[in-house]
N, C-alpha and C positions, 0 to 999 in steps of 0.2 A: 731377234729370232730370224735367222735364215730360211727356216722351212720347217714343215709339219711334218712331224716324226710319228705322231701320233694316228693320222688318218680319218683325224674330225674334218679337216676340210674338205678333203675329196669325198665323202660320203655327205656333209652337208650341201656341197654343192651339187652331186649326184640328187641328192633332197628336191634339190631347188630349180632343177632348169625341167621337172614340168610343169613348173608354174610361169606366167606368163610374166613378161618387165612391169607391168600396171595393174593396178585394180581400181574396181569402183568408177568406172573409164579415163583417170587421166593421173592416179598417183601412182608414184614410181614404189617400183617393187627395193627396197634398200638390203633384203636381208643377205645376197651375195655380198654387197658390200661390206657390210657390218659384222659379219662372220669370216670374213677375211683378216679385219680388225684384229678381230676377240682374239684370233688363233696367232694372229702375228706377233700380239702381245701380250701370252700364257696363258688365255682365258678359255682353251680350248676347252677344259672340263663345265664351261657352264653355255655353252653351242646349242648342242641338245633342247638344254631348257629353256634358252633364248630362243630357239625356233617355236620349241611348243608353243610358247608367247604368242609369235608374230605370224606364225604359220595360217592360222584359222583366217585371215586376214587376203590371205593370195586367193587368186583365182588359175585357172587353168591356163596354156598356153591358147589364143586362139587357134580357129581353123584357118585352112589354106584359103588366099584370097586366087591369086593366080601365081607360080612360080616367077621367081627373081632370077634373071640369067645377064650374063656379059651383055645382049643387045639391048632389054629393055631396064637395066637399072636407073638410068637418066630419071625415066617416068615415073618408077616405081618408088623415087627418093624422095623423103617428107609424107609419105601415105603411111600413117600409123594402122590405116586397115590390114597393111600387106608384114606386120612389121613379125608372124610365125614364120613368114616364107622370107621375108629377110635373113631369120635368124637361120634357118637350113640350108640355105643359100652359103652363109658364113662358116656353118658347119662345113659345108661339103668343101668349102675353100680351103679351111684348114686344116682337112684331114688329106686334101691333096697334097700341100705345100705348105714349108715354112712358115709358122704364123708372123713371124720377123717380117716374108715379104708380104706376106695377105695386109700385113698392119701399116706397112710400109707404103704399099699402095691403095690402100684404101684410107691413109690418115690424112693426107692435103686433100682427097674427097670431102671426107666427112667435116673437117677443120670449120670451113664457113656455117655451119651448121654448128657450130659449140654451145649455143644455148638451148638446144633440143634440151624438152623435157626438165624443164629449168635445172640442166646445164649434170640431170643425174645420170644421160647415159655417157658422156664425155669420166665421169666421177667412177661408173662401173668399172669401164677402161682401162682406166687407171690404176684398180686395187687388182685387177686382173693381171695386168702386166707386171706390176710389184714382185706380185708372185710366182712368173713366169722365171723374169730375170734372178730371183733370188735362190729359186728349188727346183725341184726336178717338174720337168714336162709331160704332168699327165695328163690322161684323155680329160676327167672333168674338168682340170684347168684352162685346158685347151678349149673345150666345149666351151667354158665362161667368157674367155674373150669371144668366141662368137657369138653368143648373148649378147653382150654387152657393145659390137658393132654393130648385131641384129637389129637390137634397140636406137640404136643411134641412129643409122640411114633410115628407121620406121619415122623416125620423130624430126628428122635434119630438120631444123628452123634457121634460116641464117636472119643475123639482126639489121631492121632498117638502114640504110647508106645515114652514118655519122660523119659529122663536121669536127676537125679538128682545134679543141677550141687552142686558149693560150697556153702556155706549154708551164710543168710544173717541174720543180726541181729535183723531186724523189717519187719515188709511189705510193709514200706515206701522204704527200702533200696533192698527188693527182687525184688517190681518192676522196682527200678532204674539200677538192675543189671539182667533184663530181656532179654536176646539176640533179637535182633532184626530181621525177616526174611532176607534172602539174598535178595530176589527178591520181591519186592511190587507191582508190576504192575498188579498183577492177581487179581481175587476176592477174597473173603473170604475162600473157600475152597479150593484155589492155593497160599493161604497164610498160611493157619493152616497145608496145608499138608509138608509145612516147617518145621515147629515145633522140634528140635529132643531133646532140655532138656529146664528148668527151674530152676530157682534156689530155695532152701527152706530155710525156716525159724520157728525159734524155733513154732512157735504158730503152727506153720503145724500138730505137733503129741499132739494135747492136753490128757492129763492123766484121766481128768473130762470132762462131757458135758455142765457143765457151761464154762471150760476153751475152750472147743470150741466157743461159742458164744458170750466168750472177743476176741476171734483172728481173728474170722468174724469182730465183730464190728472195730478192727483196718483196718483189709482189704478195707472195704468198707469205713474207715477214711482216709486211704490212698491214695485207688482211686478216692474218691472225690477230694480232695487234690491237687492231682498229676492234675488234669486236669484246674486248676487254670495258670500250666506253660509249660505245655503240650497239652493241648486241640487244640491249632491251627493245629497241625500239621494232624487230620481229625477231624474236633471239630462233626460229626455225630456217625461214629464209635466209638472214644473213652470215651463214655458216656454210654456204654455198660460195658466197666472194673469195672465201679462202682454200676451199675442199677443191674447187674446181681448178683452179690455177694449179693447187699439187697435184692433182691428179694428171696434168700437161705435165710436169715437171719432172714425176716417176716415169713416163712415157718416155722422156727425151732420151735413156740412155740404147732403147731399143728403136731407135729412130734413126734415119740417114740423118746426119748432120746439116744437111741443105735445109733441113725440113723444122729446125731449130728457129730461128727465126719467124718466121711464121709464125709456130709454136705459140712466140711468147705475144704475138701482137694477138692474137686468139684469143689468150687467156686472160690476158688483161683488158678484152672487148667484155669477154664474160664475168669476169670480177666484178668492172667499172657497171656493167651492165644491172647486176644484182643489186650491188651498192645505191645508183640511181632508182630504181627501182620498188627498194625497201627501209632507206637508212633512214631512222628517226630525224625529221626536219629542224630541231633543236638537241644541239648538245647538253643532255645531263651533267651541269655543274660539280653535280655529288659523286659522280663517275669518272670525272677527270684525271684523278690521281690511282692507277689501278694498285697502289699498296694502300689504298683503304676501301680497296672491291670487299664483303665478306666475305670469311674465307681464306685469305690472297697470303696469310702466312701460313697456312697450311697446306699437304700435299706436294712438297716441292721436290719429292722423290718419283720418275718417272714411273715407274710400276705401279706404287701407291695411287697416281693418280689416273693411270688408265683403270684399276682396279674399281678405284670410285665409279667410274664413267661406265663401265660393265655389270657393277651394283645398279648402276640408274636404269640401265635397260635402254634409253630411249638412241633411237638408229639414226639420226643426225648426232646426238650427245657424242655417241661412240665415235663415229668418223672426223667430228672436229677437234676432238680431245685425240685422236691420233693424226693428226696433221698438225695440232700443236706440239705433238712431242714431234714431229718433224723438222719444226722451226728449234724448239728447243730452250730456249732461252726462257727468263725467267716471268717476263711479260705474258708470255705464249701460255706458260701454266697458270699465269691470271685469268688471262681467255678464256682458257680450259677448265676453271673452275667457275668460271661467269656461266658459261654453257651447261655445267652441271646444276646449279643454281636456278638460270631461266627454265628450263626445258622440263616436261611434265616428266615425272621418272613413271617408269615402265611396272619396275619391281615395290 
C-alpha cells in the first residue's frame, strides 16, 4: 500500500500528537507507530478500535520547560524534561522548511544518540518517513516527523565508547558473537551502561552508499532472523534489534547519501546493543530449527499474517510482524509468527 486513501491515518495522528512520546514517566508512546503499521497494511478499518484500546493509556503532552532555539540546542539535547519544547521547536522547523532538510540536518545530530528511549524515538522516525516518501505530504504527517525528532533530541543517549572486538564474517555471526551483559537484572540503561565492546563485521565499513544499504538490509535480515530462536528469551525487548535497524534503513532513501554510512554503523551499535543487552544467555535446543517453531507452517501469506498480528493487538507484535514482512523471506514469517506467539495479545 502506497498511501492512505481512506483518511484514518491523518485523523489518527491528528488523535495522537496531544498526547505526549511517554507515559507513566519513561514508556514510549508506540500507537503513532503502530497505526502507521495497521494502515500501511489494510487494517485501517480496525485503527479506531485499536486506539480506543491503547488510547486510555497516554498521558498529555508536557508543559513548556524553557523554548528550544538554534543557540541553546547543544544544552537542551538528552533533557527529556524539555522534550514538548523540542517537539514545537521541530514543528516550527518544518513548517518552515523542507522536512527532507530539517531531517537532513538534524540526522548525523541525532544519529550518536540512537538508543534514546530504547532505540523507540529513532523507530517513530522511521514509520514517519515511510510515509512521507511513499504519499502525499500532509500537515499531520509532517507534524509526526517532528514528534518523533521532538522525542529523539528529548531522550538523545549516545552509547558508552565500545571496543572493537574480533571481527565476524556476517551479521548473522556478529550478533551471535555479541557479549552478553554481566548483570541483566537492571533496566535498559543499567544494561547498556555495561556495554564495553562489539564485535564488527565486513559490511560495518562499506566503500559505497549503496554498499551500506546491502549491509543494513543483511542486518535487519539478521535480526529478524535471529528472533525466530532467540526471541523467548525477552520476546518484548528483543524486537527492537530488528525494528530499529529498519527503521535507519526506510530513512536512507531520504537521506544525503554521505550520511549512509554512518547510518549503518549506528544501527548496528543499536541492534548489537539490544541484543547484548537482552538475548537469552543459552540457546533454546528446541528452537534451533524454526520449521518446528509452532505455528511455522502456517500463515505464509503476507496479508494473512499481518492480519494475525492486528487480531493480537499488541504494539511491538504489530511493528516486528511488519518489518518482517520487510525482510520477507520465509524465516522472517517464522519470526513473525514466534512474536505473535510470545507477546501477550491485546484483543
Amino acid at each position: 500500500m502506497d498511501d492512505d486513501t481512506t483518511g484514518t491515518l491523518d485523523e489518527a495522528l491528528e488523535r495522537l500528537h496531544a498526547s505526549g512520546p511517554e507515559r507513566d514517566g519513561w514508556l514510549s508512546n508506540h500507537a503513532p507507530m503502530a497505526v502507521e503499521a495497521l494502515v500501511r497494511h489494510g487494517q485501517a478499518p480496525v485503527v479506531q478500535r485499536w486506539l480506543d484500546r491503547y488510547g486510555p493509556k497516554l498521558e498529555e503532552m508536557p508543559g513548556s520547560a524553557a523554548p528550544v532555539t538554534v543557540r541553546n540546542w547543544r544544552e537542551a539535547l538528552g533533557d527529556p524534561r524539555r522534550v514538548a519544547d523540542w517537539t514545537v521547536y521541530f514543528e516550527r522547523e518544518t513548517a518552515d522548511r523542507p522536512w527532507r532538510d530539517v531531517l537532513a540536518e538534524w540526522w548525523p545530530r541525532l544519529l550518536p544518540g540512537i538508543a534514546a528511549g530504547a532505540t523507540h524515538p529513532v523507530i517513530r522516525v522511521g514509520h514517519s518517513v515511510r510515509t512521507l516518501l511513499a504519499g502525499e505530504e500532509t500537515a499531520p504527517r509532517v507534524r509526526e516527523l517532528a514528534h518523533g525528532l521532538g522525542y529523539w533530541a528529548a531522550r538523545h543517549q549516545p552509547l558508552p565508547a565500545l571496543e572493537l572486538l574480533d571481527p565476524a564474517p556476517s551479521a548473522a555471526a556478529a550478533l551471535d558473537r555479541v557479549p552478553l551483559v554481566p548483570d541483566p537484572s537492571g533496566g535498559i540503561l543499567a544494561r547498556f551502561a555495561q556495554l564495553t565492546g562489539l564485535p564488527h563485521w565486513p559490511g560495518q565499513e562499506p566503500a559505497e552508499p549503496e554498499e551500506a544499504r546491502s549491509a543494513l538490509r543483511e542486518l535487519v535480515r539478521a535480526a529478524t532472523h535471529r528472533y525466530a530462536t532467540h526471541g523467548h528469551g525477552e520476546p518484548v525487548m528483543l524486537v527492537h534489534a530488528a525494528t530499529a535497524p529498519n527503521a535507519v534503513l526506510r530513512t536512507l532513501p531520504a537521506l544525503p547519501r554521505a550520511l549512509w554510512g554512518p547510518s549503518l554503523g549506528a544501527a548496528w551499535a543499536a541492534s548489537a546493543a539490544v541484543t547484548a543487552a537482552y538475548a537469552p544467555p543459552l540457546r533454546d535446543s528446541s528452537l534451533d530449527a524454526p520449521a518446528r517453531t509452532p505455528g511455522a507452517q502456517g500463515a505464509t501469506d503476507a496479508e494473512e499474517l499481518f492480519a494475525r498480528a492486528a487480531a493480537h493487538g499488541d504494539d511491538h507484535t504489530i511493528k516486528f510482524v511488519d518489518t518482517a514482512l520487510d525482510v520477507g523471506d520465509r524465516t522472517a514469517f517464522v519470526a513473525a509468527l514466534r512474536s505473535i506467539e510470545l507477546n501477550t495479545p491485546v484483543f
